[in-house]
DSSP file (Angstrom, degrees, kcal/mol; ACC not computed):
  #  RESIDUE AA STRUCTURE BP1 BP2  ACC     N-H-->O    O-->H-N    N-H-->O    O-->H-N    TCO  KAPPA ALPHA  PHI   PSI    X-CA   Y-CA   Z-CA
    1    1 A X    >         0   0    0      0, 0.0     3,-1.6     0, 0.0     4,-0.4   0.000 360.0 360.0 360.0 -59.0   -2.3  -87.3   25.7
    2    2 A X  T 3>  +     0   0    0      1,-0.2     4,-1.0     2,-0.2     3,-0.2   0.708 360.0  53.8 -58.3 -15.7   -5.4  -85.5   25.1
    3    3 A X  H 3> S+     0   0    0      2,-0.2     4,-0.7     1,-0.2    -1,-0.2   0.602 109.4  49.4 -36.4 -48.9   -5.4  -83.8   28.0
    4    4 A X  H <4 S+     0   0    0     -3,-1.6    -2,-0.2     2,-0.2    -1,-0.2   0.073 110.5  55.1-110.3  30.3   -1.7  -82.5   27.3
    5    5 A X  H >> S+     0   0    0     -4,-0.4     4,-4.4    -3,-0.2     3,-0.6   0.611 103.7  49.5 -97.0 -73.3   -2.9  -81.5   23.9
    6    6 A X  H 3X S+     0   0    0     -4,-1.0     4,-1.4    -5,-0.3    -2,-0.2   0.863 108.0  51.5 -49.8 -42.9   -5.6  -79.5   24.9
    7    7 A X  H 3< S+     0   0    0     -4,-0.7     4,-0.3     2,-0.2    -1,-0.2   0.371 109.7  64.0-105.5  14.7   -3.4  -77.5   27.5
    8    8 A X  H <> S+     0   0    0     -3,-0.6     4,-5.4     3,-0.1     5,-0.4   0.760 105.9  36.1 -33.1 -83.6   -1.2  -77.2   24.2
    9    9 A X  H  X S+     0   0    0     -4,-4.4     4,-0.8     1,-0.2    -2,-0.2   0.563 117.1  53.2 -74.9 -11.8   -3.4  -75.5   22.5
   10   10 A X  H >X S+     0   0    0     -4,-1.4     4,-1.4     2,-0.2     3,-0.6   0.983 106.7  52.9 -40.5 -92.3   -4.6  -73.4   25.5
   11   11 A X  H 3> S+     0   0    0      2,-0.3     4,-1.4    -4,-0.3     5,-0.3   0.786 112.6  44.3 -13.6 -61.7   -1.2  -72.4   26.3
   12   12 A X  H >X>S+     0   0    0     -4,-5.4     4,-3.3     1,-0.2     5,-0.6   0.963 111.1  58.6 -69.6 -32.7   -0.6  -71.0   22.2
   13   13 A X  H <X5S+     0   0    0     -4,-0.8     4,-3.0    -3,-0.6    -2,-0.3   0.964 111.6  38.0 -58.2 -44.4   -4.0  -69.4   22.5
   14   14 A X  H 3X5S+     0   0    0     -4,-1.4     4,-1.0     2,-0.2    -1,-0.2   0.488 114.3  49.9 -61.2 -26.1   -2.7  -67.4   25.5
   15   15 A X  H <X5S+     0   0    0     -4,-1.4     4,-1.6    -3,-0.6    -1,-0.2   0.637 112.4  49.3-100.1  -5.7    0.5  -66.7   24.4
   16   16 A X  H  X5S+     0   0    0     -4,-3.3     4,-2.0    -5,-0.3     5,-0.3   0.945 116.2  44.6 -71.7 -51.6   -1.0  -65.4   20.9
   17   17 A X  H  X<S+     0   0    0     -4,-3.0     4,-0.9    -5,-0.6    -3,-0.2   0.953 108.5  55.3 -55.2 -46.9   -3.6  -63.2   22.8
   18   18 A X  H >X S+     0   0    0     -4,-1.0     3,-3.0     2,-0.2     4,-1.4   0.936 108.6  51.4 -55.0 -76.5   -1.2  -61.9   25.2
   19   19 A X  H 3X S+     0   0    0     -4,-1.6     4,-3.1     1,-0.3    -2,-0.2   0.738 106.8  49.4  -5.0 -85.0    0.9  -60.7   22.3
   20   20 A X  H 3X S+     0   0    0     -4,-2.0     4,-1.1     2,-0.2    -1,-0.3   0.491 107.7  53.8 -63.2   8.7   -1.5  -59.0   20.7
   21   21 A X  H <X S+     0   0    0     -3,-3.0     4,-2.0    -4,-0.9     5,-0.2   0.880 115.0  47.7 -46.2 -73.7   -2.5  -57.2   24.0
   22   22 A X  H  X S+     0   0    0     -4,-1.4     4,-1.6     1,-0.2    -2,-0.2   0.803 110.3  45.2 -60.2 -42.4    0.9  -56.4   23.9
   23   23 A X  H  X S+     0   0    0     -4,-3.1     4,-2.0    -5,-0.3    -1,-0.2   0.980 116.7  46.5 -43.4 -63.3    1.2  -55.2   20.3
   24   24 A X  H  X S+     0   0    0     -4,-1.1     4,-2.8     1,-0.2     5,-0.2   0.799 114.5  49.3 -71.1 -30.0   -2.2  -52.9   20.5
   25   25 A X  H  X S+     0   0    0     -4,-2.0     4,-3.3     2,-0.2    -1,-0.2   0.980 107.9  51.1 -69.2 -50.8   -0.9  -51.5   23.9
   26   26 A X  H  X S+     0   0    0     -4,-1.6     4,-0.6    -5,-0.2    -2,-0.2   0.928 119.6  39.5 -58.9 -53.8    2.5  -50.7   22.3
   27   27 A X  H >< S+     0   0    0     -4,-2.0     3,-0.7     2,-0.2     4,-0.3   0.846 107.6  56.7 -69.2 -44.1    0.5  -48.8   19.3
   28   28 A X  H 3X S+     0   0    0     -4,-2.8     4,-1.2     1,-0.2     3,-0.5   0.777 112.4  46.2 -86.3 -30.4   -2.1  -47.2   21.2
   29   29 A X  H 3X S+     0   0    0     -4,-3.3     4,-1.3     1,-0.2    -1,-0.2   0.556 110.4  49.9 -92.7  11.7    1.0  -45.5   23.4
   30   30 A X  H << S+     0   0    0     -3,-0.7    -1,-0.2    -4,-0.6    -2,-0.2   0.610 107.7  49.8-107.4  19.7    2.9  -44.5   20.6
   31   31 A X  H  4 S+     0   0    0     -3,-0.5     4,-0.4    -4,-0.3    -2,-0.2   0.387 116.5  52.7-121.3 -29.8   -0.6  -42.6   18.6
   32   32 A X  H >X S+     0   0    0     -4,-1.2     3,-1.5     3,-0.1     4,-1.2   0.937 112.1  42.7 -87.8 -51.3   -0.8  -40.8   22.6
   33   33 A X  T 3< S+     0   0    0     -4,-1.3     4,-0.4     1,-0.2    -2,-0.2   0.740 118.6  41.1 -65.4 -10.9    3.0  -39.6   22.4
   34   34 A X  T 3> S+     0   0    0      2,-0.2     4,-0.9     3,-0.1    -1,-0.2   0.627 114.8  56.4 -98.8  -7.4    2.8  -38.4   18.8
   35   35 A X  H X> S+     0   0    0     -3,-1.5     3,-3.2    -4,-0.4     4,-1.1   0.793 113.1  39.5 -84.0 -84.9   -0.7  -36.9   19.8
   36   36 A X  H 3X S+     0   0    0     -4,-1.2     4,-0.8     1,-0.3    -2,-0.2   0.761 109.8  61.1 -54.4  -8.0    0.7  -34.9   22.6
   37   37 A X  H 3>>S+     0   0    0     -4,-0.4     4,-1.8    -5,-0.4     5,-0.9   0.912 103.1  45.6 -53.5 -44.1    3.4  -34.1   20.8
   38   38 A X  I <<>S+     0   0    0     -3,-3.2     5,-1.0    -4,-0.9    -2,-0.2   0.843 111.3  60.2 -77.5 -28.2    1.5  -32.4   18.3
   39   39 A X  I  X>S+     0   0    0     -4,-1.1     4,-1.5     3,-0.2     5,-1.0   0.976 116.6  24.1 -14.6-103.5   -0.3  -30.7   21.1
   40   40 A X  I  <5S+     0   0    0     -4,-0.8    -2,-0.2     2,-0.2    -1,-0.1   0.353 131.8  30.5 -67.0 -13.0    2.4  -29.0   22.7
   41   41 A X  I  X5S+     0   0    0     -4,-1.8     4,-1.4    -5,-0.1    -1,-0.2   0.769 124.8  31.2-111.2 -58.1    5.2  -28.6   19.9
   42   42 A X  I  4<S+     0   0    0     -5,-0.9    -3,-0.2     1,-0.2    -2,-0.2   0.771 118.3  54.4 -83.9 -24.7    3.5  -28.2   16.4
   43   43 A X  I >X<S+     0   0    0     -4,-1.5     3,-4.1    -5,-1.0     4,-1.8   0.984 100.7  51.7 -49.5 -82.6    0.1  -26.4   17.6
   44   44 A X  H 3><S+     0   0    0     -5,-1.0     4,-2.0     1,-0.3     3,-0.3   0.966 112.3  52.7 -52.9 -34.8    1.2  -23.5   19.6
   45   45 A X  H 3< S+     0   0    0     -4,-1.4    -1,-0.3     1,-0.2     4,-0.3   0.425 106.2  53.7 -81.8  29.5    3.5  -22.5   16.4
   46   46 A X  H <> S+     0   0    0     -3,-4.1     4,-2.0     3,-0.1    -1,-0.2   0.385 104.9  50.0 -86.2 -39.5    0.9  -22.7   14.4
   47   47 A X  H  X S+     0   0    0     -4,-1.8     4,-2.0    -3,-0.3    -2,-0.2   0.771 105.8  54.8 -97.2  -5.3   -1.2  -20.5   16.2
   48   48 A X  H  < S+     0   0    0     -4,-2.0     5,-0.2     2,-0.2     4,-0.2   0.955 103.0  56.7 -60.7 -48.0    1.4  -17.6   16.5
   49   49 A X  H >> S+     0   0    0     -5,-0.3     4,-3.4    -4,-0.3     3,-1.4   0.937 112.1  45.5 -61.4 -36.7    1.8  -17.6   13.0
   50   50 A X  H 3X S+     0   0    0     -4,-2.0     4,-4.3     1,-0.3     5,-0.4   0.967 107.7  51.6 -31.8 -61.4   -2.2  -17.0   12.9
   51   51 A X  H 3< S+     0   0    0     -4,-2.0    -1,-0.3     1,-0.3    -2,-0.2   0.243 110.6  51.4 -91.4  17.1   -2.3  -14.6   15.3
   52   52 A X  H <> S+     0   0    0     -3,-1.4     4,-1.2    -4,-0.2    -1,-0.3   0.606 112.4  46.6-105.8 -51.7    0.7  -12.6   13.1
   53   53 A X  H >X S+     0   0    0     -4,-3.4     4,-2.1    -5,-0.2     3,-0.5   0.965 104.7  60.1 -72.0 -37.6   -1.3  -12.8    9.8
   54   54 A X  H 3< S+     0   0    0     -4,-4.3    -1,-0.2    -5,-0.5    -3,-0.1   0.970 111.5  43.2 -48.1 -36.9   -4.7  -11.5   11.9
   55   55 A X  H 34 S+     0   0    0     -5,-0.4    -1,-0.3     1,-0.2    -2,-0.2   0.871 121.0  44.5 -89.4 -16.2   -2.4   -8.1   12.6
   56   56 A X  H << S+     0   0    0     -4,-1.2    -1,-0.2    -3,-0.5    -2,-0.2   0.548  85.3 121.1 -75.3  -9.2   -1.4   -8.4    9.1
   57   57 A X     <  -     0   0    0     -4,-2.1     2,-0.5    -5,-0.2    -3,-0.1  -0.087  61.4-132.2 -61.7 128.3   -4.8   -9.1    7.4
   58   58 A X        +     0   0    0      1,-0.1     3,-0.1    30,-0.0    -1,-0.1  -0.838  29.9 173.2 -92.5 129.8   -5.7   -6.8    5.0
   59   59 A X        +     0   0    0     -2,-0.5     2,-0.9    30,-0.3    -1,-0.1   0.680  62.9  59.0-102.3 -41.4   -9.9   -5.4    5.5
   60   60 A X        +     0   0    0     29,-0.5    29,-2.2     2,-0.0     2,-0.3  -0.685  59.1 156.4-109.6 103.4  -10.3   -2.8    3.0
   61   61 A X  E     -A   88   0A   0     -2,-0.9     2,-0.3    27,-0.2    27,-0.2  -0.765  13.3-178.2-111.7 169.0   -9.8   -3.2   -0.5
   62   62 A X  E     -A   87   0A   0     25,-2.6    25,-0.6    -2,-0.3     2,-0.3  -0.627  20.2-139.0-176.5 119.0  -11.0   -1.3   -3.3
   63   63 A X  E     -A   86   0A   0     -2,-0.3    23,-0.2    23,-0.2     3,-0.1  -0.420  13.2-142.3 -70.7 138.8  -10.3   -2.2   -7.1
   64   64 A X        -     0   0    0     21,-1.0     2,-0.5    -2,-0.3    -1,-0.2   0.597  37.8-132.0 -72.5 -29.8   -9.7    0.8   -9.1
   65   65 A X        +     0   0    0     20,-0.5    -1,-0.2     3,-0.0     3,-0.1  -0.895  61.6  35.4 134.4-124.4  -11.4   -0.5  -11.7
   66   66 A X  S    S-     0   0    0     -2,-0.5    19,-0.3     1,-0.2     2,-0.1  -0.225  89.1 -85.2 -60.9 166.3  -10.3   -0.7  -15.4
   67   67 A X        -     0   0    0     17,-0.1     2,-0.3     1,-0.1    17,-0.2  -0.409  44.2-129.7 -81.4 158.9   -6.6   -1.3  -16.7
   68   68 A X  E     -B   83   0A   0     15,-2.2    15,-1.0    -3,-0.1     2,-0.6  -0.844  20.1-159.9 -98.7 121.4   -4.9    2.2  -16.8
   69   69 A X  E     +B   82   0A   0     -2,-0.3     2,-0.4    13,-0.3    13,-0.2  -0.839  21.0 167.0-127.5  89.6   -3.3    2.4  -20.1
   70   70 A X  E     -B   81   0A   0     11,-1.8    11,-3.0    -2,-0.6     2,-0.1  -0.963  36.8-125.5-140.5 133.1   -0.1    5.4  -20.3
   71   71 A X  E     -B   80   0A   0     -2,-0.4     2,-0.3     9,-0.3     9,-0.2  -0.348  33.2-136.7 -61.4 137.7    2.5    6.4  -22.4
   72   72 A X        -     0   0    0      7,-1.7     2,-3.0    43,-0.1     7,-0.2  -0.645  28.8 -90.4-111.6-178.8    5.6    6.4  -20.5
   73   73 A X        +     0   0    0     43,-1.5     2,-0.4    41,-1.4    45,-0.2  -0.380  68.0 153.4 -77.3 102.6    8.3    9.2  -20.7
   74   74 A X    >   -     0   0    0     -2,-3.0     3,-1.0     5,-0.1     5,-0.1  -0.947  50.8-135.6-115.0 131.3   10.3    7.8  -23.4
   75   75 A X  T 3  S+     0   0    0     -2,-0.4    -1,-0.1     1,-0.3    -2,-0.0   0.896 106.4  41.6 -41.7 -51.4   12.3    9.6  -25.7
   76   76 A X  T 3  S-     0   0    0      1,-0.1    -1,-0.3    -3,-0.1    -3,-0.1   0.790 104.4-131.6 -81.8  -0.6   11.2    7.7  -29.0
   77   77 A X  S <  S+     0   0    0     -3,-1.0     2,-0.2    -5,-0.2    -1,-0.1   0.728  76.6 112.0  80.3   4.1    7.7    7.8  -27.6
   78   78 A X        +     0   0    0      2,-0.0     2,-0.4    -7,-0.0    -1,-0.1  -0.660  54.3 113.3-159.2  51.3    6.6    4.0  -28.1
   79   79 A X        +     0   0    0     -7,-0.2    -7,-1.7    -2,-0.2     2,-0.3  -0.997  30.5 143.6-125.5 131.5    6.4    3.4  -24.3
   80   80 A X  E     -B   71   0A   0     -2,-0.4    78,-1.5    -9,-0.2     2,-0.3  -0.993  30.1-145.9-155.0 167.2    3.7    2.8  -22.5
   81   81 A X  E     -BC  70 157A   0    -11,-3.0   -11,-1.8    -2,-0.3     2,-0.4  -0.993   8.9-147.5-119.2 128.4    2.4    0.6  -19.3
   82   82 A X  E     +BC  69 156A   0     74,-2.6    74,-2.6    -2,-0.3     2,-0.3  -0.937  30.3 170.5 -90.6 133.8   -0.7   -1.0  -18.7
   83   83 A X  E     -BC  68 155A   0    -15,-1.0   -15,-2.2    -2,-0.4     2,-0.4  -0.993  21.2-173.1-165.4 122.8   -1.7   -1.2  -14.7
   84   84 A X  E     - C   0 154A   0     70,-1.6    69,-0.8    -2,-0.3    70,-0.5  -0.842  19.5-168.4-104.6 157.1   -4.5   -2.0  -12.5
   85   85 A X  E     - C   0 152A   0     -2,-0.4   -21,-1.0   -19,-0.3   -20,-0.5  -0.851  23.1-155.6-120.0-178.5   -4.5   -1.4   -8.9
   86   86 A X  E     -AC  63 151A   0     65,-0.9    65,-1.6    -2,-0.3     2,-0.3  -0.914  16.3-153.1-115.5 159.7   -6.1   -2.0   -5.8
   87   87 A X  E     -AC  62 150A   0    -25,-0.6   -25,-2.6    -2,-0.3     2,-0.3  -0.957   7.0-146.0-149.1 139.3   -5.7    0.3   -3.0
   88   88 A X  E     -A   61   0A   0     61,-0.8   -27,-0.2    -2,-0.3     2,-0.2  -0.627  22.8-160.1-116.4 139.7   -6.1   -1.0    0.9
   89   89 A X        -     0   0    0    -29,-2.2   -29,-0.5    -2,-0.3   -30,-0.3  -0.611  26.6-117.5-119.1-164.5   -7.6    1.6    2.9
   90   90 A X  S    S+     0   0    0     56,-0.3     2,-0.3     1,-0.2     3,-0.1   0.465  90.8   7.3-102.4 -39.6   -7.5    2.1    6.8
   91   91 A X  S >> S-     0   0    0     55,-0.2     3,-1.6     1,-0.2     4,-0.6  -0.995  75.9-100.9-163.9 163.4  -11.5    1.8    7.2
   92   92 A X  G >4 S+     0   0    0     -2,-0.3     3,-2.6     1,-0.3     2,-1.1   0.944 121.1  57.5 -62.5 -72.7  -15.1    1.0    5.4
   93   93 A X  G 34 S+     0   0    0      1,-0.3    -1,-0.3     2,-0.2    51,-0.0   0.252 102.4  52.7 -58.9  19.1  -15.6    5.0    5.2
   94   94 A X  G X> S+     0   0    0     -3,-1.6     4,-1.4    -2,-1.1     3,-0.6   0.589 102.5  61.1 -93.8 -29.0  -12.3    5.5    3.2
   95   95 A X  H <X S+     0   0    0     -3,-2.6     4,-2.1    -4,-0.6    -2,-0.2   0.842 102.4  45.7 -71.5 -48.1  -13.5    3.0    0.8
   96   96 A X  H 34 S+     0   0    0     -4,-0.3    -1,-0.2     2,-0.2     4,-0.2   0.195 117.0  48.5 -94.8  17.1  -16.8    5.0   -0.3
   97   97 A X  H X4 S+     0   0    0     -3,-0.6     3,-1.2     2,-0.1     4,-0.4   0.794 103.3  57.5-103.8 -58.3  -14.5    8.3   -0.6
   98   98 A X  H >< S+     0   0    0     -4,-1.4     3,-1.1     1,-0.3    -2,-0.2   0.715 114.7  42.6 -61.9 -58.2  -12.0    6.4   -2.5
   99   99 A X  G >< S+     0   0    0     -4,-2.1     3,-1.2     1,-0.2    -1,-0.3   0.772 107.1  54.9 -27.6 -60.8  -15.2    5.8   -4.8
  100  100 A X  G <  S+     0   0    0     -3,-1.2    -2,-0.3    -4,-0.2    -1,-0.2   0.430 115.0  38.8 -58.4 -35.8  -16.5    8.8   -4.8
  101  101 A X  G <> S+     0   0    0     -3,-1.1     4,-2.5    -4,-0.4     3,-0.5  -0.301  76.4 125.4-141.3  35.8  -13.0   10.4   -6.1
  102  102 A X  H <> S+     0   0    0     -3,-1.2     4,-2.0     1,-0.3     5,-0.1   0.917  71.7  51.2 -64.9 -36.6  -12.3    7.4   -8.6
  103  103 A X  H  > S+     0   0    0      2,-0.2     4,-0.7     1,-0.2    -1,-0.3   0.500 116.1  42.9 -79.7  10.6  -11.8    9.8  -11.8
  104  104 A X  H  > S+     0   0    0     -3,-0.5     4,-0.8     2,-0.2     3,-0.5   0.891 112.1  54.4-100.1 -58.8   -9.2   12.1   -9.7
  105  105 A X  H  X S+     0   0    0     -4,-2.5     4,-1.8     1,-0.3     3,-0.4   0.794 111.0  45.3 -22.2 -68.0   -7.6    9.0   -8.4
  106  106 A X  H >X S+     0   0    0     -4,-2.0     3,-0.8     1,-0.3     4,-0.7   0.923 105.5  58.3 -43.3 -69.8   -7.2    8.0  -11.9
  107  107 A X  H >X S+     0   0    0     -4,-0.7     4,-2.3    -3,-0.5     3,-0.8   0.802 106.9  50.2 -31.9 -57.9   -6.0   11.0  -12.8
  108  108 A X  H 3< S+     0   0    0     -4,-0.8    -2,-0.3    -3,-0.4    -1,-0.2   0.511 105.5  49.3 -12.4 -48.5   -3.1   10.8  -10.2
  109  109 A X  H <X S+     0   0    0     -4,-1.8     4,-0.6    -3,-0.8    -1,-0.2   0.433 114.4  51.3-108.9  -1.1   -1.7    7.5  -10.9
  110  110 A X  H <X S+     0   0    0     -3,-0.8     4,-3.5    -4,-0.7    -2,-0.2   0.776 107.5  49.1 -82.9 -55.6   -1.6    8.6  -14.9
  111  111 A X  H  X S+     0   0    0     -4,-2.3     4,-0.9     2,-0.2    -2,-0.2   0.825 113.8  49.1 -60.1   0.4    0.0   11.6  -14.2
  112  112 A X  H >4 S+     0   0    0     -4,-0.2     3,-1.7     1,-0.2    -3,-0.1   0.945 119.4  40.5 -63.8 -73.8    3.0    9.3  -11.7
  113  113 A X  H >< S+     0   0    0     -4,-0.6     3,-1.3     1,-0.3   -40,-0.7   0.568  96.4  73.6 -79.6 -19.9    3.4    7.0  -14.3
  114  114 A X  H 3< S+     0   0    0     -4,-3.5   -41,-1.4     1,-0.3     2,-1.1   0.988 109.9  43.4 -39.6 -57.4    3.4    9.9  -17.3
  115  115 A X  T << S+     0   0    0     -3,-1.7     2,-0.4    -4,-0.9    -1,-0.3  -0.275  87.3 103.1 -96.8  35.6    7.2   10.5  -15.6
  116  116 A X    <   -     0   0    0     -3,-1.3   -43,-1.5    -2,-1.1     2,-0.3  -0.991  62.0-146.0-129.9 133.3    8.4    7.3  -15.2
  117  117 A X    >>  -     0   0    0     -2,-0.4     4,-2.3   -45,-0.2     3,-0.7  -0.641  29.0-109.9 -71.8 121.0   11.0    6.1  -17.7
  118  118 A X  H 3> S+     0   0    0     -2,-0.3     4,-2.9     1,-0.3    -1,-0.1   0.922 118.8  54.5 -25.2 -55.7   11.1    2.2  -18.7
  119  119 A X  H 3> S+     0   0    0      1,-0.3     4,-0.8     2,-0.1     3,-0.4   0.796 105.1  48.2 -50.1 -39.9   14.4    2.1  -16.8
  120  120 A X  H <4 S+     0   0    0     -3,-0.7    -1,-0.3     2,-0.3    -2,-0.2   0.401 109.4  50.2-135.8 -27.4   13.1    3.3  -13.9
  121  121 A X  H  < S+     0   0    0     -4,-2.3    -1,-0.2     1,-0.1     6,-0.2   0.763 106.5  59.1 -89.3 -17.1    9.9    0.9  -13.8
  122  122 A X  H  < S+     0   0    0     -4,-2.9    -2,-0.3    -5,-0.4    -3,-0.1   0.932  84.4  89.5 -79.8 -46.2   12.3   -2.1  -14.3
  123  123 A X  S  X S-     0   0    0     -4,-0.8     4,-1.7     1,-0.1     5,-0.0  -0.199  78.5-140.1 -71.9 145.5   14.5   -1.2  -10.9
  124  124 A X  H  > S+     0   0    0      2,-0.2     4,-1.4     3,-0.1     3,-0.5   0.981 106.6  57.5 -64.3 -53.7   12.5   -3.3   -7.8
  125  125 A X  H  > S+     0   0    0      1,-0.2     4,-1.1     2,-0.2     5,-0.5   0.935 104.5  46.4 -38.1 -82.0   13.4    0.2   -6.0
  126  126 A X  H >> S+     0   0    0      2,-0.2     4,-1.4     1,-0.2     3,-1.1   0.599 102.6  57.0 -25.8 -48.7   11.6    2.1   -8.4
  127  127 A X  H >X S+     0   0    0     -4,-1.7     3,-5.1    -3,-0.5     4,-3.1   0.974 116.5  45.8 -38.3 -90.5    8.4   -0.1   -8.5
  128  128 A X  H 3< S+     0   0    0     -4,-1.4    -2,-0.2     1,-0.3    -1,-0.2   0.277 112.1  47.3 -22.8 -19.8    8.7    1.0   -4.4
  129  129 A X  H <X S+     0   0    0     -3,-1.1     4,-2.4    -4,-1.1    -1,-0.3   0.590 107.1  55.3-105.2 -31.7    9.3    4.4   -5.1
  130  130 A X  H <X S+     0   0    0     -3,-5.1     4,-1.8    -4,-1.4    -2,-0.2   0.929 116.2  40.4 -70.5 -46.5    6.2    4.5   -7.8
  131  131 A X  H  X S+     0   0    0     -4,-3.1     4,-2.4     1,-0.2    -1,-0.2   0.892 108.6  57.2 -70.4 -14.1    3.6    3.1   -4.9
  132  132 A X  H  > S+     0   0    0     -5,-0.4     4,-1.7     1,-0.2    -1,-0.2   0.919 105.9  51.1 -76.8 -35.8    5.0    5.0   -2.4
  133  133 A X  H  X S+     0   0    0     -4,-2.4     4,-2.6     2,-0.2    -1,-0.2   0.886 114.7  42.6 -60.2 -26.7    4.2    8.1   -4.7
  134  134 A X  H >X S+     0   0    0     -4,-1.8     4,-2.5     1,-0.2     3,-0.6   0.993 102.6  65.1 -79.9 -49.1    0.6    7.1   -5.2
  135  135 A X  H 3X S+     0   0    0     -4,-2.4     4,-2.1     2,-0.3    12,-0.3   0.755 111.4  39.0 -13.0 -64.2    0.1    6.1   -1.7
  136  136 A X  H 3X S+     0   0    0     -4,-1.7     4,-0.7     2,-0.2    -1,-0.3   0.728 110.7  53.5-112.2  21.0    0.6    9.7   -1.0
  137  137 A X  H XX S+     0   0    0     -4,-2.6     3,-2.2    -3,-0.6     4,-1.5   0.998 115.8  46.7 -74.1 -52.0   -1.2   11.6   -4.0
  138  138 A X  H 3X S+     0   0    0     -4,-2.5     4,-1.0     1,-0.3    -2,-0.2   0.932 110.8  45.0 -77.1 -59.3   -3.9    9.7   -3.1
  139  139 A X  H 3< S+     0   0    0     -4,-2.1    -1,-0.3    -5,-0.3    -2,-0.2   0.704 104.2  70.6 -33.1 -26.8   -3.7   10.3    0.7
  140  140 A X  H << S+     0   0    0     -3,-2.2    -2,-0.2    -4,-0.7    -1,-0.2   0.778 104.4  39.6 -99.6 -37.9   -3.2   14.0   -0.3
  141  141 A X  H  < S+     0   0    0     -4,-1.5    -1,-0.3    -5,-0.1    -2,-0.2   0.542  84.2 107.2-105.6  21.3   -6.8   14.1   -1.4
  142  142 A X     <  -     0   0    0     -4,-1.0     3,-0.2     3,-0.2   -48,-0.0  -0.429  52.9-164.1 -53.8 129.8   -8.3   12.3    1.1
  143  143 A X  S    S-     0   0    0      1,-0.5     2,-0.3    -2,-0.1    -1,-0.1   0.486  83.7  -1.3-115.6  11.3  -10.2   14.7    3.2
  144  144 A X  S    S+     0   0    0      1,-0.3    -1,-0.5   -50,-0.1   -47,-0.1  -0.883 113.9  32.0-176.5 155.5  -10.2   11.9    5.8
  145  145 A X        -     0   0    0     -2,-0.3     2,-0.4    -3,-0.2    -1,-0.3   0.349  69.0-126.6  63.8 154.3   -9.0    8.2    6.0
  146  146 A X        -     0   0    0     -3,-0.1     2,-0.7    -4,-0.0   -56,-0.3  -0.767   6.1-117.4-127.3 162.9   -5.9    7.0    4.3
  147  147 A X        -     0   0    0     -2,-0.4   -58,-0.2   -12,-0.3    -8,-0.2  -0.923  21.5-169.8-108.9 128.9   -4.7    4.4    2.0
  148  148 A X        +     0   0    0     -2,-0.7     2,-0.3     1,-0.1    -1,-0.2   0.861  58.8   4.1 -42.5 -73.3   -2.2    2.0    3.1
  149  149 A X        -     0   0    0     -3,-0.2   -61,-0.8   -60,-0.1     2,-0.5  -0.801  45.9-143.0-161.5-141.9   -1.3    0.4    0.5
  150  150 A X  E     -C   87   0A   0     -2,-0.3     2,-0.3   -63,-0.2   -63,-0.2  -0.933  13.0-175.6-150.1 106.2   -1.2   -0.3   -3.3
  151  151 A X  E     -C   86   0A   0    -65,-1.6   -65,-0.9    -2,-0.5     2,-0.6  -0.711  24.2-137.6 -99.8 172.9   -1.0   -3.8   -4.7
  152  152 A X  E     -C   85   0A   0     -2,-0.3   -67,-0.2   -67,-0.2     3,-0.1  -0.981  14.5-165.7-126.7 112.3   -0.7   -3.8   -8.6
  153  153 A X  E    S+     0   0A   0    -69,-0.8     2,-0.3    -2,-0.6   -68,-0.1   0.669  78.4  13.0 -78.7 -28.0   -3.1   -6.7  -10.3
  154  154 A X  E     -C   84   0A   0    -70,-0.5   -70,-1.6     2,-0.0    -1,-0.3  -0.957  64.9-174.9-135.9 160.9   -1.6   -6.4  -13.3
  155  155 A X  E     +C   83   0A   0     -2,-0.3     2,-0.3   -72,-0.2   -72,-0.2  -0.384  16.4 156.1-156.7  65.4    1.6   -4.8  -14.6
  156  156 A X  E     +C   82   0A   0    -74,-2.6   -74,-2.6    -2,-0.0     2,-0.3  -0.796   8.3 171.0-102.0 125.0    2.4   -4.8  -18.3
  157  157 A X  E      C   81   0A   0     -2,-0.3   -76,-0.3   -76,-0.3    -2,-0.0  -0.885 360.0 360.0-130.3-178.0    4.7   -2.0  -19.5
  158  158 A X              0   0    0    -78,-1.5   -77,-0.2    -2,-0.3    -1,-0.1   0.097 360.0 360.0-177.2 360.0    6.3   -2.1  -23.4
């Protein structure tokens, strides 16, 4: 009786260990199919969209400085917009001309906005139409390198 006792308790030990063999085995191949899965599926689209924002990355910026504070052309007079910018250049030596020619710059993007009407600042076109103008007064005195483009850091108009 002891004898068949013993090869009892043998016998559950064996079939518990095998189990959990079987368990850890079961786990360990489904943590290698969800690893190569994430390999082969979720990876490579992950690294086109990188390698889209690297050709989109913006290098050169350069804050314009203080807000811009201009009456806009309003009839009654008691319009005006406050705006900063920053302006993306092409290359590091467009950036220290860009410097160099901050109070004409300045000048430039008061007189745009002198001639823009509230309505006209409200349409999303218009906004589009306004950068595109600075974009190329600014370009226009550029006597080399160009500014790309124009983000507006703030944009209060009243």
């Amino acid at each position: 009786m002891a004898e068949e006792n013993g090869k009892k308790k043998k016998f559950k030990f064996n079939q518990v260990f095998t189990t959990i063999i079987v368990v850890l085995a079961v786990f360990f191949a489904a943590v290698f199919a969800a690893t190569i899965f994430f390999i082969k599926v979720v990876l490579p689209q992950k690294n086109e969209y990188s390698m889209l924002s690297e050709a989109n990355q913006v290098k050169y910026m350069v804050p314009l400085g203080e807000d811009l504070i201009v009456n806009l052309a309003d009839p009654s007079g008691r319009r005006f917009i406050r705006v900063n910018l920053t302006l993306v250049t092409d290359a590091e030596e467009t950036q220290g001309e860009i410097l160099k020619r901050k109070p004409q710059i300045r000048d430039a993007v008061i007189k745009i906005f002198r001639t823009k009407t509230v309505d006209k600042i409200r349409e999303e076109e218009g906004i589009f139409q306004i950068r595109n103008e600075i974009i190329t007064a600014i370009n226009e005195m550029l006597p080399f390198g160009k500014v790309t483009d124009v983000f507006f850091t703030e944009f209060v108009y009243q």
